[in-house]
N, C-alpha and C positions, 0 to 999 in steps of 0.2 A: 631608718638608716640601714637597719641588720636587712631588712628588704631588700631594698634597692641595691645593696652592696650582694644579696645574691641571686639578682636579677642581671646584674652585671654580669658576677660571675657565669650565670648560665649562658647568656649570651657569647661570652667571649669562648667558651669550652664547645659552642655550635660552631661558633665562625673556625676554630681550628680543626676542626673534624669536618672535610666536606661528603661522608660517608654518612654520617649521624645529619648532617644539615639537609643533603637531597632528601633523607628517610622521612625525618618532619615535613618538607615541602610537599611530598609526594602525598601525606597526611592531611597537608591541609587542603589540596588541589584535586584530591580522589572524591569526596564526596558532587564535588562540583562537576566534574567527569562525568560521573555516575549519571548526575540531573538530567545532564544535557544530553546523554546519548539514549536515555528513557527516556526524557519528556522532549527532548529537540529535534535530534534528527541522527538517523544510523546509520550505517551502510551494510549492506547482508548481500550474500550471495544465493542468489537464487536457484535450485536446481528444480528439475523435471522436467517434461513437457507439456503438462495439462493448460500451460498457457502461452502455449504455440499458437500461432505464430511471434505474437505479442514480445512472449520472453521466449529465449533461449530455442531461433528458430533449429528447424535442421541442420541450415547452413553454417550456424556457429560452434568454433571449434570446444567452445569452453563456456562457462555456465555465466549466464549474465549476475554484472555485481548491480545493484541501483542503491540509489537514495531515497531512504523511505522517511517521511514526515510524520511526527508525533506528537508535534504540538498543536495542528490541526484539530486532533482527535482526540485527545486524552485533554485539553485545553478549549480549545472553542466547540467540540464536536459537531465539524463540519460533516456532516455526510454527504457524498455527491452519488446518482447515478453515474455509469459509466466509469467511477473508479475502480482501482488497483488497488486491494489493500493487504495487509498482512493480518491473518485473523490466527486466535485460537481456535484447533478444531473441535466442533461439541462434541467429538466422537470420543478422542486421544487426548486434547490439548495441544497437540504437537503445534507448530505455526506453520499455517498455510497463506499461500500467497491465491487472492481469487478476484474476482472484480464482481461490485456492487450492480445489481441489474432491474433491485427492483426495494423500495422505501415501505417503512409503516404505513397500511391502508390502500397500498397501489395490489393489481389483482394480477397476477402470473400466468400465462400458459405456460404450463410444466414440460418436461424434457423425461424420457423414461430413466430409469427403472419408479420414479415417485408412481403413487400409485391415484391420485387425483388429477387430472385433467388440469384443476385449476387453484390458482389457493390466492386467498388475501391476504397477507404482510399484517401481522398483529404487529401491535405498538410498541416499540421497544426492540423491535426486530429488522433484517433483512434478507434478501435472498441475493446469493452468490452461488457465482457460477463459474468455472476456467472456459478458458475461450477455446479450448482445445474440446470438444464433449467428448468423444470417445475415451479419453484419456488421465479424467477429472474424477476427483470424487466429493462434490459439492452439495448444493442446495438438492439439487435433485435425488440424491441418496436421502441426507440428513434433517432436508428441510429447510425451515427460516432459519437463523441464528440469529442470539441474540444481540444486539451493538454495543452491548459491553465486551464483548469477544475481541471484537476488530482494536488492535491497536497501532496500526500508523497506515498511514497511503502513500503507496510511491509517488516520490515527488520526478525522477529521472533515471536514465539509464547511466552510468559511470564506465562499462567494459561493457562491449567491446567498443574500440572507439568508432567505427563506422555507424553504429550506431546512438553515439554518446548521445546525449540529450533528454529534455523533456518531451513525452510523448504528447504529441499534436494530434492534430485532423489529418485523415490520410489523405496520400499527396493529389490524388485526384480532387479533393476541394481545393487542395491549396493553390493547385494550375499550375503548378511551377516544374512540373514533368513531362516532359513531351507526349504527346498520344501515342501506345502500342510499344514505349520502352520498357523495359523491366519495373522502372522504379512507377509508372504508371498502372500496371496490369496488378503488381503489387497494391499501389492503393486503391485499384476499384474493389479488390476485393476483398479489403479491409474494409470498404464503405459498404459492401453487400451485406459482409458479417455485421455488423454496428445496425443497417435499418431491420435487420432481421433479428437482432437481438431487442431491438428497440419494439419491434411490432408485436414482441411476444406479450409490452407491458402497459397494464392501463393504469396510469399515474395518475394517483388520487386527488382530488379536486383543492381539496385543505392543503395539499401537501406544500405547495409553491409559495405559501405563508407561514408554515413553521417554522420556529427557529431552530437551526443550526442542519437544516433540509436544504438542499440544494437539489437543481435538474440537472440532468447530464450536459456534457457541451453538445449533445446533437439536437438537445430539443429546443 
């Protein structure tokens, strides 16, 4: 009785206090917040240009925001060629944003300053690259990383809005640009970059049967 008479009472001493009642709320709905913007999905603003064109071309005035995916990665670990992901850097820790170019056991032609020609993808690792090279300081500095590093993959762009959306196939596969318009000359040479990143990698035989291994969408 003496319980429930001061179960009562506590209740009724919340519901008059809606200062003390948001405080609890915010108590119980914080940790849940938390989950879901670690383990679900974030949103982050991207600066620099080491992945120009991609993100944050010339032309924009202001730093693109996206949506990056973490239940992908920290959850199924999906790894795709050809993604965007958000990594720990081996160097700093800092979070870098890079894109995935090359899986455990697939074989790389390297980009300088590395100093080998050529390297294999040990198991448990990948090589990232910004799509900007002059302006990146990626695999080719630091090497493989490991894929416990990487934790989320853009899922979409959110600002600017001319660009909003999830990143597709450039618009020259998609056919839906006139030939010799801007929005055309723009995707051929999106699709130059892509088979020329592509050509650099020999993708391991086993790989297309691993789980949580995927191909890029070019291949």
């Amino acid at each position: 009785m003496n319980v429930l008479r001061g179960l009562r009472s506590a209740r009724a001493a919340v519901q008059n206090r809606p200062t003390l009642k948001l405080a609890l709320s915010a108590l119980v709905w914080l940790p849940t917040a938390y989950f879901v913007l670690e383990n679900g999905a974030n949103v982050k603003a991207v600066r620099g240009r080491s992945m120009q064109p991609t993100l944050n071309p010339d032309d924009s005035t202001s730093s693109d925001i996206v949506l990056f995916d973490s239940f992908s990665i920290k959850f199924l670990q999906q790894y795709r060629r050809g993604d965007i992901v958000a990594l720990k850097s081996p160097t700093d820790s800092k979070l870098i944003v890079k894109r995935i170019v090359a899986l455990p056991g697939d074989t790389v032609k390297t980009l300088p300053p590395y100093p080998d020609a050529e390297v294999r993808i040990p198991e448990g690792h990948a090589w990232v690259e910004g799509d900007e090279p002059f302006r990146t300081e990626d695999s080719n500095r630091f090497g493989p990383v490991p894929l416990g590093l990487v934790q989320s993959r853009l899922a979409c762009i959110l600002w600017p809005p001319d660009r909003m959306g999830a990143l597709g196939k450039p618009s020259v596969v998609r056919r839906d640009a006139p030939v010799g318009s801007p929005e055309w000359r723009k995707g051929k040479a999106e699709l130059e970059r892509e088979k020329w990143r592509n050509s650099r990698v020999t993708v391991a035989a086993s790989t297309t049967d691993a789980p949580g291994v995927g191909t890029s969408a070019s291949s």
